[in-house]
N, C-alpha and C positions, 0 to 999 in steps of 0.2 A: 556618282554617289560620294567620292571620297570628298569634292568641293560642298559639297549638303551638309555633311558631317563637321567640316573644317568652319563655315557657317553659324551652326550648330554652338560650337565652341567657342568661336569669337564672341558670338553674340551674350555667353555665359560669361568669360572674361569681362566683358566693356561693363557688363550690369552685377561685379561681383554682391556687392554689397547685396541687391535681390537676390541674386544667387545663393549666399551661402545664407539668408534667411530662408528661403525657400526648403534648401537644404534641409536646413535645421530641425521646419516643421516634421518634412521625412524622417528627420531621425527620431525623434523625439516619438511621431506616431508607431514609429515600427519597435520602439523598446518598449512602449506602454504595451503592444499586442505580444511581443515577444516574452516578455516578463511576465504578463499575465498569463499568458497560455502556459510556458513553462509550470509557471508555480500552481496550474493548476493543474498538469502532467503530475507533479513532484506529489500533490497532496492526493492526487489517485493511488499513486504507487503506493503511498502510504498506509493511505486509506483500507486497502485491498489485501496488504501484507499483514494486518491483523486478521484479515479472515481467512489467512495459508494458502499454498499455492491448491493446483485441482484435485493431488490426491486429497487433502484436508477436504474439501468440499465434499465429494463422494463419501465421505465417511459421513456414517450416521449413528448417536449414540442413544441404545435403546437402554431405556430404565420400567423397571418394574412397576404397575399399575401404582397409584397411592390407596393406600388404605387395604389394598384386599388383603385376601388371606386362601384366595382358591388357588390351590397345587395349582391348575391346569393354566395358570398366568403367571407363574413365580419363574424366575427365568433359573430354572434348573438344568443340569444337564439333559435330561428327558427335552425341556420345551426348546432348548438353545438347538439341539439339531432341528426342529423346526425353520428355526428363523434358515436355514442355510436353504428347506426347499422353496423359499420364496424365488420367485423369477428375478434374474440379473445379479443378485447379491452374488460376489465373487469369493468373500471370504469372512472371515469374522474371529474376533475375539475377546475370552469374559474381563471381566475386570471387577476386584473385588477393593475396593475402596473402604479404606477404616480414618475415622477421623482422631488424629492421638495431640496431645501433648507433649512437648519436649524441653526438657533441661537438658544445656546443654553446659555445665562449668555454671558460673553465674549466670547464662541465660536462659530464656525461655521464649518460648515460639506454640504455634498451632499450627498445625498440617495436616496432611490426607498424605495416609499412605496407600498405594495404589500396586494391588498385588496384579499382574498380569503375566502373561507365560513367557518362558524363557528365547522364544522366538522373536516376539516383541522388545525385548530386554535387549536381545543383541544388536536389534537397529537402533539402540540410543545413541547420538554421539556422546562417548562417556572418553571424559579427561581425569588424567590421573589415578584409574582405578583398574582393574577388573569387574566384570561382569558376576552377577552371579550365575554359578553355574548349577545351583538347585540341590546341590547335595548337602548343606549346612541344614544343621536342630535348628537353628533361629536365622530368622530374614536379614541376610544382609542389604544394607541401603544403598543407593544410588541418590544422590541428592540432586535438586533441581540448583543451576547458577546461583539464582538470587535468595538459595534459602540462609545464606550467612547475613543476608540484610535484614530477611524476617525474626531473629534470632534479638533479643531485647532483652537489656538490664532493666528490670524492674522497678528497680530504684532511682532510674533517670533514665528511663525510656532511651538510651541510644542505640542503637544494635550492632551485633559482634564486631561488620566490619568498619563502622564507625571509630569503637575504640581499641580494636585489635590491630588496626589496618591490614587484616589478613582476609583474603580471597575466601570462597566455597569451596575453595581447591587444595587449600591446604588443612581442611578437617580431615581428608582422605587419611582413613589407617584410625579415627579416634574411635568413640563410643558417644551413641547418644542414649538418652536414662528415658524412651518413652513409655507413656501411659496411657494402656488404652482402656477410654472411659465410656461403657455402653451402659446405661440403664442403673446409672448409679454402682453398678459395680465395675471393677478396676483390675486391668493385668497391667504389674510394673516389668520391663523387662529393658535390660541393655542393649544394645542393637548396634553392631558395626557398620563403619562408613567403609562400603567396599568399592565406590566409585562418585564421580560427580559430574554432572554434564556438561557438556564444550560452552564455553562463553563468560563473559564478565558481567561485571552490574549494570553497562548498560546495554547487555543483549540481554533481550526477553520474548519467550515463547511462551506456549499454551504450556508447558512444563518446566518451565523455570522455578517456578516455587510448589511443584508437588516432589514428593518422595514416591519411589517405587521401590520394590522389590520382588522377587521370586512369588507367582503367585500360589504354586504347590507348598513350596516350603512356609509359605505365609496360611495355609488354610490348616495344615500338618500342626503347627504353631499354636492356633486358635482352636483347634480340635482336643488337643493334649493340653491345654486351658480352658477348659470348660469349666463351666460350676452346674452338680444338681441338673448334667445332661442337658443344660442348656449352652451353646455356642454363643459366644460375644458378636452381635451384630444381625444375629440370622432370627428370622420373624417366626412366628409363632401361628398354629394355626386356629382354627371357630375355639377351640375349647381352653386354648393355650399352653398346648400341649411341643414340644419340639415337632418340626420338622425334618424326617429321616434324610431327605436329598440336601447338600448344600446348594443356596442359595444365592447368586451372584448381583452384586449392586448394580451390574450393568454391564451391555455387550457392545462393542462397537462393530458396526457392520459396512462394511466398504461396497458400493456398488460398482458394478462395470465399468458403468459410463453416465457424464455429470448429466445427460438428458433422463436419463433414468430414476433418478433419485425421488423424484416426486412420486412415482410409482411405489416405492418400495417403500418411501415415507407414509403414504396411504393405507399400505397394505400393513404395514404394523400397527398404524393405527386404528386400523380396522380389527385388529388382534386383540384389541385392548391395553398396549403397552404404551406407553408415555417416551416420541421421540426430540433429540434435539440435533439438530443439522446448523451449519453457517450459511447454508444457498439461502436459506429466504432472509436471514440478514444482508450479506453479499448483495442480492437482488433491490433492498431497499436502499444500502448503502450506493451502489452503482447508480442510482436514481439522483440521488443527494449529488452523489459529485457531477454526474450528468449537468444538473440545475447551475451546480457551482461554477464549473468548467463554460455554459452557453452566460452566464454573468459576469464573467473573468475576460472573455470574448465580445463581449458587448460594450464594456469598458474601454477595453481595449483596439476595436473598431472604429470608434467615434473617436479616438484621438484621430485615427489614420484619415478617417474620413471630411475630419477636420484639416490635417495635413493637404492632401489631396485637391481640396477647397482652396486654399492657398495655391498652390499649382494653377489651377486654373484661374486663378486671382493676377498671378503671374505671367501664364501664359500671353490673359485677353493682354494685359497692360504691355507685352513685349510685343504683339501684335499690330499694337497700335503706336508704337512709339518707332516700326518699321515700318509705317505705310508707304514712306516715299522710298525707302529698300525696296519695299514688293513690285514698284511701279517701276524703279529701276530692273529688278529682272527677269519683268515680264516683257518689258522690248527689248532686253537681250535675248529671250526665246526661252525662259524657264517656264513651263507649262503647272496647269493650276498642282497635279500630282507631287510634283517636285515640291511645291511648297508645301502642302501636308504633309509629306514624309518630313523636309527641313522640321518643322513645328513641333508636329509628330514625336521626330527623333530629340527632339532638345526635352519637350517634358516624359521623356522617357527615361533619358539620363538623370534627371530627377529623381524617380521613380530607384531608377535602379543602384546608382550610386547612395541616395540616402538610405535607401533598403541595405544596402552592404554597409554601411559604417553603422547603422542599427542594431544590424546584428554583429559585428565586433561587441560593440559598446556592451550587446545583454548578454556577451557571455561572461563577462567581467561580472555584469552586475549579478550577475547569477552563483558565479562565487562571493559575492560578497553578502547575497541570499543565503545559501549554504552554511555560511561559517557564523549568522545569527542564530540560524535556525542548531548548532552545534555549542554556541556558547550561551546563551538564553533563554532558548529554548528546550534545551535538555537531550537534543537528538542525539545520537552515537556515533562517535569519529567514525567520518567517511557516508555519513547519512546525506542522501540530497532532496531538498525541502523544493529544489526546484530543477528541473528536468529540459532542456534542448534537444532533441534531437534532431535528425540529418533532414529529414522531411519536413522538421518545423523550420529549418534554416531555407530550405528550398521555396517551400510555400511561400513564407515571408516577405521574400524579395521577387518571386513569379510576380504576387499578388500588388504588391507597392507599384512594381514596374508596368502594370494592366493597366491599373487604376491611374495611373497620370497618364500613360497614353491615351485612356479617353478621358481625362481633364484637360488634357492638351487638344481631341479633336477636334471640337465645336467652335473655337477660336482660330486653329488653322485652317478652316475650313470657309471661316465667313472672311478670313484674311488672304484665302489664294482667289477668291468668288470676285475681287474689285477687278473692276478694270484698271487696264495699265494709266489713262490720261487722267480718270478722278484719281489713283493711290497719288500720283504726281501732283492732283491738285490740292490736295490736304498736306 
């Protein structure tokens, strides 16, 4: 075996120049498939990380029918235990959503502040604050990262951290002057920034640019604000008279498990209540990159296969430029097996060495992907637009190294087939 191999080698030496074009093609076909499939790794991850990881999925946010005004569908404490005997729902909670205006110094902004219970509150990642802990007269805030960017001078539209250069993080400890504007009338009230949540301007989540705070303390709030018995935000019923239960803008309900969710999505909507979930986004989005990912793969196939093609372009022409070789070592006693392996093993090295230096070359290229997609693209230091992994490196070069051994077969094969006295006579 080791004289096959040494063979093998010669025979790449003496023909460099075919050689390292041969090469070349290898390489060139394994970065087009390596890059492409990456980048289409990197735009799934992307993709997917807007619609959260599984617990985000399992949650389902139910809202209030539109239009009605029958008790027995207003998501009231009364109906909200309801939603909990629905089958699989694990847990759930209200959320009272007020939309205000904010002056903040010379700026101004719009938000939703979003009252929810203090158990909720305590899973924020909140930077530079405390939490509120429910016992304050008026709602302390917790601000969303990027609510300093939404915050605008009016007078040249730039926003606070444009001309402040100061972060979300450093409002912690001020007052914001909001206004909450329901139905033409208006509560102005001050409102403390008692926290603000983990990240800068280019992290952004589902709560990056909402306000929360205490939702007891925010209903206490709005209650001790009323006008004329009426509550700011809360609906009215047939005759337009108040309604004695408060009234919640919306519950989110977490299911068991993500196989689930279509059931209980069903089953509220069969309640009469208006659901929004990310699985059947998620599920269309997954489609799309599916589509993208088998077009990024196709592309990138036909170079290799083009490659590949060259191999055995190679091969025949090495086959034949050895026929008085093969006639030489077949009356030394080299049987037809030997030469298919010899031929064999030469476009294999092909295969496999171009497959290796391909993939060198795309993980280079892949940061040089990376750091577009950081400076031009807008992603956030440490974002990766393009993705390698261990199994894509593996497959890669399996795959290169398969395909020139059978671009290599059908030439060594019709080349060990001669006899010894025609190879001799050609």
């Amino acid at each position: 075996m080791k004289w096959i191999f040494q063979l093998s080698l010669r025979n790449m030496k003496v023909r460099l120049s075919r050689t390292l074009l041969t090469l070349l093609g290898v390489t060139i076909g394994v970065i087009s498939v390596m890059s492409l499939l990456s980048l289409g790794l990197g735009m799934k991850k992307a993709m997917l990380a807007e619609f959260g990881d599984e617990n985000t999925i399992k949650e389902i946010t139910v809202s209030n029918p539109n239009y009605t005004k029958k008790r027995d569908l207003l998501l009231t404490d009364k109906n909200v235990e309801k939603l909990k005997e629905i089958n699989y729902v694990e847990e759930l909670y209200t959320v009272v959503d007020m939309q205000v205006s904010v002056t903040y110094g010379k700026y101004i902004g719009y938000f939703g502040i979003m009252g929810v219970p203090q158990e909720v509150l305590e899973k924020l990642d909140v930077d530079g604050g405390l939490k509120n802990n429910g016992n304050s007269k008026k709602p302390e805030l917790i601000v969303g990262n990027r609510v300093g960017s939404l915050l605008y001078n009016p007078n040249n539209y730039s926003s606070y951290e444009e001309i402040e250069g100061k972060t979300t993080q450093e409002m912690v400890g001020d007052k914001l002057d909001i206004s909450f504007d329901v139905g033409g009338e208006t509560i102005e009230a001050k409102l403390k920034i008692a926290g603000s949540l983990e990240g800068d301007l280019n992290t952004y989540t589902e709560q990056s640019q909402n306000i929360y705070c205490n939702q007891d303390v925010l209903i206490k709030f709005l209650k001790n604000n009323k006008t004329n018995g009426y509550i700011y935000g809360q609906p009215v019923d047939e005759n337009g008279n108040p309604i004695n239960d408060f009234v919640y803008d919306s519950v989110v309900v977490t299911v068991d498990d993500v196989d689930n969710v279509d059931f209980v999505v069903k089953k509220l909507q069969d309640m009469g209540y208006s659901t929004f979930n990310n699985k059947q986004y998620l599920e269309s989005a997954k489609k799309t990159i599916r589509t993208t990912q088998f077009l990024l793969a196709g592309i990138g196939e036909i170079a290799l296969i083009v490659a590949v093609i060259g191999i055995s372009n190679t091969m025949t022409t090495s086959v034949y430029d050895r026929i008085n070789d093969i006639g030489i070592l077949k009356i030394l006693g080299c049987d037809n097996d030997e030469l298919i392996t010899m031929f064999i093993l030469e476009s294999g090295m092909f295969g496999f060495i171009g497959g290796t230096v391909g993939t060198v070359i795309s993980f280079l290229i892949r940061g040089v992907i990376n750091k577009i997609g950081i400076w031009f693209l807008g992603f956030s230091e440490g974002a990766q637009l393009s993705i390698i992994p261990l199994w894509l490196v593996i497959v890669t070069i399996i795959l290169s190294t398969v395909l020139s051994l059978m671009a290599g077969y059908f030439p060594a094969r019709w080349g060990s087939g001669l006899k010894p006295i025609d190879a001799l006579r050609r």
